[in-house]
N, CA, C and O of each residue as an XYZ file, in Angstrom:
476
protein
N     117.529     15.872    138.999
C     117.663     16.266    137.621
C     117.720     17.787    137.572
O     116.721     18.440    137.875
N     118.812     18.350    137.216
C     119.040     20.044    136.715
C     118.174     20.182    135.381
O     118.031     19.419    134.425
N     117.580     21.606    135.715
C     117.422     22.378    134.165
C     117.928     23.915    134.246
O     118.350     24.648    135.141
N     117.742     24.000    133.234
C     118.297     25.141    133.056
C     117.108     26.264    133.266
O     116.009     26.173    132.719
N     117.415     27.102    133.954
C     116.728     28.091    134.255
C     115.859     29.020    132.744
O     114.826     29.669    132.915
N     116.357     28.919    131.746
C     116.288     29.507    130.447
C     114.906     29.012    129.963
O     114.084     29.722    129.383
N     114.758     27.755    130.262
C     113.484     26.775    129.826
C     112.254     27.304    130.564
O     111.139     27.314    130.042
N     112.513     27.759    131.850
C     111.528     27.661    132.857
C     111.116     29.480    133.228
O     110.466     29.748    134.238
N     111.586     30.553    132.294
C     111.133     31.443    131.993
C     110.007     31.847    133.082
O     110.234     32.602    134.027
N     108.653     31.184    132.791
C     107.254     31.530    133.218
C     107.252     31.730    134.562
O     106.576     32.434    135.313
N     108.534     30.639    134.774
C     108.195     30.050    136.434
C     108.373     31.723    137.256
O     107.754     32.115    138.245
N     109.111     32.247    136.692
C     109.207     33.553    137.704
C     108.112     34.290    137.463
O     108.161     35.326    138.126
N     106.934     34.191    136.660
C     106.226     34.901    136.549
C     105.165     34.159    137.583
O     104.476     35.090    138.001
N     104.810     33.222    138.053
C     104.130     32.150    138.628
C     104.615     32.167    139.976
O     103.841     32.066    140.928
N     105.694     32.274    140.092
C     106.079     32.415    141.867
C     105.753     34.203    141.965
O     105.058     34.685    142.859
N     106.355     34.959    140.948
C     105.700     36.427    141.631
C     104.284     36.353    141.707
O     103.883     36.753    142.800
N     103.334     35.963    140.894
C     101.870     35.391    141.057
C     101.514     35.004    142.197
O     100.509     35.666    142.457
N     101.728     34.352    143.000
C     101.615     33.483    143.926
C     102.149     34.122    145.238
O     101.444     34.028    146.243
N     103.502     34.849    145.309
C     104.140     35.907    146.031
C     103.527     36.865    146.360
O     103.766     37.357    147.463
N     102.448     37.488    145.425
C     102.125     38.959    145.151
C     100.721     39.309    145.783
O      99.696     38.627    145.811
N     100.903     40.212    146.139
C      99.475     40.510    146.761
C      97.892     40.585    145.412
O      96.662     40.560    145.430
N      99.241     40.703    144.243
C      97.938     40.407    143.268
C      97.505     39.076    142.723
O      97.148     38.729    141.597
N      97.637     38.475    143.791
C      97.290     37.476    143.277
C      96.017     37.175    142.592
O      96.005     36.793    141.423
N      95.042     37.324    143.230
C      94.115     36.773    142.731
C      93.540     37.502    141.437
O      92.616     37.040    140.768
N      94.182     38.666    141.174
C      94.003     39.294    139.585
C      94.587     38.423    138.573
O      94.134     38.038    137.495
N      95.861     38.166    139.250
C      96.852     37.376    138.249
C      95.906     35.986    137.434
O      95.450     35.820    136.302
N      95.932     35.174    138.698
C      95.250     33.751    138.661
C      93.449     33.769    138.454
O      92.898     32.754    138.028
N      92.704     34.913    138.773
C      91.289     35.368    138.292
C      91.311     35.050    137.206
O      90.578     34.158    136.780
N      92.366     35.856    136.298
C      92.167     36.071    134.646
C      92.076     34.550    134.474
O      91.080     34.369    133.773
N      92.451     33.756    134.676
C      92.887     31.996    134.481
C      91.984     31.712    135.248
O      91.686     30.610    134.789
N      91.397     31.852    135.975
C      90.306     31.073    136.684
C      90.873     30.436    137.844
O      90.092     30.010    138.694
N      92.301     30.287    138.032
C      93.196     29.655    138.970
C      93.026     30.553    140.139
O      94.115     30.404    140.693
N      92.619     31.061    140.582
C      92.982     31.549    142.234
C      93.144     30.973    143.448
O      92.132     30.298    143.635
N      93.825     30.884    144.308
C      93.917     30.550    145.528
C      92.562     29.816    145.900
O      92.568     28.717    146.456
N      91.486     30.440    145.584
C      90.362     30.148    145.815
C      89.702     28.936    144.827
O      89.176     27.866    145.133
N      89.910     29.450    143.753
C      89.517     27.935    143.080
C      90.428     26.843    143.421
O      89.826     25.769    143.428
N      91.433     26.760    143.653
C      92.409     26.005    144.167
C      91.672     25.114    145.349
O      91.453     23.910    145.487
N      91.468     26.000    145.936
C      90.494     25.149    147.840
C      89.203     24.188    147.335
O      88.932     23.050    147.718
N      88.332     25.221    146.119
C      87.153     24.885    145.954
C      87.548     23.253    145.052
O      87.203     22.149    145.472
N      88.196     23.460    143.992
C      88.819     21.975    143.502
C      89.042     20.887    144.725
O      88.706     19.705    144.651
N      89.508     21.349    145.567
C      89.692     19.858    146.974
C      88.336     19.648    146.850
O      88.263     18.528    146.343
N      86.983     20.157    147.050
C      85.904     18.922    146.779
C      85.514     18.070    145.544
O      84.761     17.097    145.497
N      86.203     18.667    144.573
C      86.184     17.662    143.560
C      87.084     16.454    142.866
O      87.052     15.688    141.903
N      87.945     16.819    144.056
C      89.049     15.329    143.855
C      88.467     13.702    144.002
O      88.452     13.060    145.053
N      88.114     13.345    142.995
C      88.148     12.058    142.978
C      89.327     11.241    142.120
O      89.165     10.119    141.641
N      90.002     11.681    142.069
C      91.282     10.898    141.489
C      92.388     11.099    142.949
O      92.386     11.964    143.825
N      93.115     10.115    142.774
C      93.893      9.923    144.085
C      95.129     11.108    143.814
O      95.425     11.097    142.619
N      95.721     11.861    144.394
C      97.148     12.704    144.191
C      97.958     11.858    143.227
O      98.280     12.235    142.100
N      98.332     10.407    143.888
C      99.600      9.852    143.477
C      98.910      9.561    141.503
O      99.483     10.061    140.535
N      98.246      9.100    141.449
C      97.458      8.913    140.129
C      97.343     10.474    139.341
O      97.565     10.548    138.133
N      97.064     11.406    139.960
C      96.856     12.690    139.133
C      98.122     13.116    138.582
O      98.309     13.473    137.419
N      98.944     13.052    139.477
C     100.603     13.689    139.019
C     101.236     12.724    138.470
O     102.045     13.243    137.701
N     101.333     11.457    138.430
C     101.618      9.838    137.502
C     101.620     10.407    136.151
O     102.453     10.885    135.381
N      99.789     10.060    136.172
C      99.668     10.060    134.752
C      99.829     11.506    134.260
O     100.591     11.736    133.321
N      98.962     12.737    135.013
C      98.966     13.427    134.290
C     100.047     14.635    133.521
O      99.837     15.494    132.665
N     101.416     14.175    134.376
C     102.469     15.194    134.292
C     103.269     13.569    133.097
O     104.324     13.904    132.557
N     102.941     12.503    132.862
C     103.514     11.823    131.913
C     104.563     11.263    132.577
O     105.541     11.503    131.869
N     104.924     10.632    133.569
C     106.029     10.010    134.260
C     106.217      8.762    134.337
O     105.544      7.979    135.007
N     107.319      8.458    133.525
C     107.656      7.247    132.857
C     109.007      6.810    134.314
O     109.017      5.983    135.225
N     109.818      7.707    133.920
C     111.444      7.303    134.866
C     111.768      7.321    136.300
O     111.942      8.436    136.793
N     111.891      6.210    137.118
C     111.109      5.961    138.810
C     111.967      7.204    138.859
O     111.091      7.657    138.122
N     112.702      8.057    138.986
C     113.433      9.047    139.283
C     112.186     10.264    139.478
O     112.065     10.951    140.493
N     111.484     10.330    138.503
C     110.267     11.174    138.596
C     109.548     10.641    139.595
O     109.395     11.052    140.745
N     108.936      9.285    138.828
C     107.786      8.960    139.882
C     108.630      8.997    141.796
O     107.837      8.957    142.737
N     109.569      9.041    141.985
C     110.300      9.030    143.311
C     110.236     10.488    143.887
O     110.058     10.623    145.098
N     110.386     11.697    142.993
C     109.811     12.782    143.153
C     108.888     13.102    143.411
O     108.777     13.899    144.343
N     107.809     12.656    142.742
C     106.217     12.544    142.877
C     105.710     11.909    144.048
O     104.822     12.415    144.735
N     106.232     10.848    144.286
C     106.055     10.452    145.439
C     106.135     11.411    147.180
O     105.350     11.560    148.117
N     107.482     11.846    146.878
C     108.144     12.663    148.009
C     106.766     14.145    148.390
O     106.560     14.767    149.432
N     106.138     14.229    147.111
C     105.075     15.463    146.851
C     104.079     15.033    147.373
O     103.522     15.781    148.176
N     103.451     13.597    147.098
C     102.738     12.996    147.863
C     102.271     13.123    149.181
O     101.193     13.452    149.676
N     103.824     12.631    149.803
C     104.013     12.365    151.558
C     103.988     13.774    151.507
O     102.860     14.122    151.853
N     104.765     14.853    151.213
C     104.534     15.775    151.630
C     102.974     16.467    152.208
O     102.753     16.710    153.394
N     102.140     16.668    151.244
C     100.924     16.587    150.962
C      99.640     15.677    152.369
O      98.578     16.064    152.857
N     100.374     14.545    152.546
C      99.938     14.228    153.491
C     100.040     14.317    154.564
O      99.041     14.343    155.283
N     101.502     14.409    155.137
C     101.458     15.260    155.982
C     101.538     16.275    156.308
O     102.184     16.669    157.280
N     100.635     17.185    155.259
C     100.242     18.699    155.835
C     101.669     19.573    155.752
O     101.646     20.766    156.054
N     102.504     19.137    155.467
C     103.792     20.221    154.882
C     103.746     21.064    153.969
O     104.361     22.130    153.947
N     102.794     20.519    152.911
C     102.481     21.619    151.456
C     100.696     21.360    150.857
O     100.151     20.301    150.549
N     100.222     22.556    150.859
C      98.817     22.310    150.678
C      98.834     21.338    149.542
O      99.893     21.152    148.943
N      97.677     20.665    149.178
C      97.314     20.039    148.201
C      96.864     21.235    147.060
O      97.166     20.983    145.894
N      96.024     22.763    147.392
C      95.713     23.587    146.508
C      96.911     24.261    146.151
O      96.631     25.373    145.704
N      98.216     24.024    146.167
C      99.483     24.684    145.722
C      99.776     23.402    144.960
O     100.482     23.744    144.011
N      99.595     22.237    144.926
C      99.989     20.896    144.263
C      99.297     21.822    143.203
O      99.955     22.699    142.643
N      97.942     21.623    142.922
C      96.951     21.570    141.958
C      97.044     22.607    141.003
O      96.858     22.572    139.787
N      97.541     24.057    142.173
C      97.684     25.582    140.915
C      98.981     24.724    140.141
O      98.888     24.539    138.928
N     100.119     24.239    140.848
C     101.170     23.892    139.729
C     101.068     22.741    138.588
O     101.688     22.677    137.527
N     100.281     22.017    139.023
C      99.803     21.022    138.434
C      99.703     21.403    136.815
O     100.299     21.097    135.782
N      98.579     22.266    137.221
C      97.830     23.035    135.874
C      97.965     24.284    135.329
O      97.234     24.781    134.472
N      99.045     24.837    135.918
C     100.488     25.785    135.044
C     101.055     24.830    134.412
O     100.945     24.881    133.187
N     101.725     23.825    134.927
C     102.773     22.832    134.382
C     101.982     22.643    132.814
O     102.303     23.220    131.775
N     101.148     21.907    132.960
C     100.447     21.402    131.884
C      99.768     22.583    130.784
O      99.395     22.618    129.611
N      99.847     23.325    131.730
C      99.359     24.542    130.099
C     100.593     25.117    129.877
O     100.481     25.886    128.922
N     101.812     25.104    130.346
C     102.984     25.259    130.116
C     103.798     24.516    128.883
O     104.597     25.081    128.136
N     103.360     22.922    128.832
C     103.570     22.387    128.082
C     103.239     21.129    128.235
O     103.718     20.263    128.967
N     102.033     21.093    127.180
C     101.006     20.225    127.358
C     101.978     18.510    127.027
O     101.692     17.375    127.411
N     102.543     18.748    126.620
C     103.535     17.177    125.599
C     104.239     16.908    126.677
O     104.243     15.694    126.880
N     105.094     17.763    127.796
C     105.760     17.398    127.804
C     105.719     18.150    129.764
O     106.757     18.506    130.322
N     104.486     18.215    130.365
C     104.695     18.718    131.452
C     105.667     18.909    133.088
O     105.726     19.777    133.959
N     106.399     17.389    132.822
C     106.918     17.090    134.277
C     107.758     18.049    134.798
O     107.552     18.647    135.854
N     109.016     18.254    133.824
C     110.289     19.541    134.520
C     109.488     20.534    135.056
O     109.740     20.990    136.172
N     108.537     20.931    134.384
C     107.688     22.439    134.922
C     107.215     22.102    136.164
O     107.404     22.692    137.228
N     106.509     20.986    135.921
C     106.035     21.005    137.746
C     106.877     20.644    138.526
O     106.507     20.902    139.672
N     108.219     19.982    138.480
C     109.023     19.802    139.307
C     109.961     21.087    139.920
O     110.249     21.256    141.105
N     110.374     21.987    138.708
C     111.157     22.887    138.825
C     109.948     24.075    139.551
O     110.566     24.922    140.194
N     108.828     24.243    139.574
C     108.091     24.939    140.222
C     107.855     24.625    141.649
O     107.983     25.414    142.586
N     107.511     23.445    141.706
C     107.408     22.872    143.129
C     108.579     22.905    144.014
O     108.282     23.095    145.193
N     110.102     22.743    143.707
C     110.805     22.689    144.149
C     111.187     24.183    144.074
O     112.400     24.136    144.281
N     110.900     25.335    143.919
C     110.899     26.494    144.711
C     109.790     26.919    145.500
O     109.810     27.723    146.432
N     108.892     26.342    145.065
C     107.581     27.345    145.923
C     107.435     26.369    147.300
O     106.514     26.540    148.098
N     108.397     25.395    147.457
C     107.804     24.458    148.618
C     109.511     24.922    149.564
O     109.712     24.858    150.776
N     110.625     25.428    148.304
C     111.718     25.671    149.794
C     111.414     27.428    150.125
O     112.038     28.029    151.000
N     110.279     28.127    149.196
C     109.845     29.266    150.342
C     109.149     28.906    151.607
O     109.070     29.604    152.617
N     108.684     27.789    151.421
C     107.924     27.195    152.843
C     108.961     26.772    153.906
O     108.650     26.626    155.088
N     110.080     26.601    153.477
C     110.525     25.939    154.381
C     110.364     24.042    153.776
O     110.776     23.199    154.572
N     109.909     23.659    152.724
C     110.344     22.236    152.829
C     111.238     22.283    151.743
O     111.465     23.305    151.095
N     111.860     20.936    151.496
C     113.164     20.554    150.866
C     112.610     18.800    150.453
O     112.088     18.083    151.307
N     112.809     18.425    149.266
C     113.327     17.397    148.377
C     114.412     16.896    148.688
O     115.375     17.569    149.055
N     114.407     15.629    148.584
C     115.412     14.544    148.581
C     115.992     14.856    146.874
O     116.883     14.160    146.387
């Protein structure tokens, strides 16, 4: 699924965030840092595939098939789970009604600076 770059505005402010050596000023002010990011992995009791389901609102297997792919990724150690979670919860304060494009269109740049790639 394409979007238009016009919608997703923030996202460049969120990958320079994340890019930037300031990071943790950026994501401090938000409470999001790299670091709260790690410290959240001990409080996961909801499963990945269940957190990004429900909480990004994914109705169309096209998503959930995306979500999935984030999943496996995730498990096998290709993309941290604390880079799932900072986008997670940009996405959703991004736009609380209507979160999924945001986390998709975020994830799918900050994971081909890594080196991974989406089906």
């Amino acid at each position: 699924m394409k979007y238009s770059m016009k919608r997703f505005s923030g996202i460049a402010g969120l990958l320079l965030a994340i890019a930037s050596p300031a990071t943790v000023k950026t994501f401090g002010q938000d409470g999001l840092d790299f670091n709260e990011a790690e410290r959240m992995m001990s409080f996961n009791v909801v499963e990945l595939k269940d957190q990004l389901y429900f909480g990004l609102r994914t109705f169309q297997p096209e998503q959930q098939a995306f979500l999935d792919q984030v999943v496996a990724k995730v498990d096998s150690k290709e993309i941290p789970r604390s880079m799932v979670n900072i986008v997670f919860v940009w996405a959703k304060k991004r736009n609380p009604k209507i979160p999924y494009p945001y986390f998709e269109i975020a994830m799918r740049l900050l994971a081909e600076r890594r080196g991974v790639t989406f089906d």
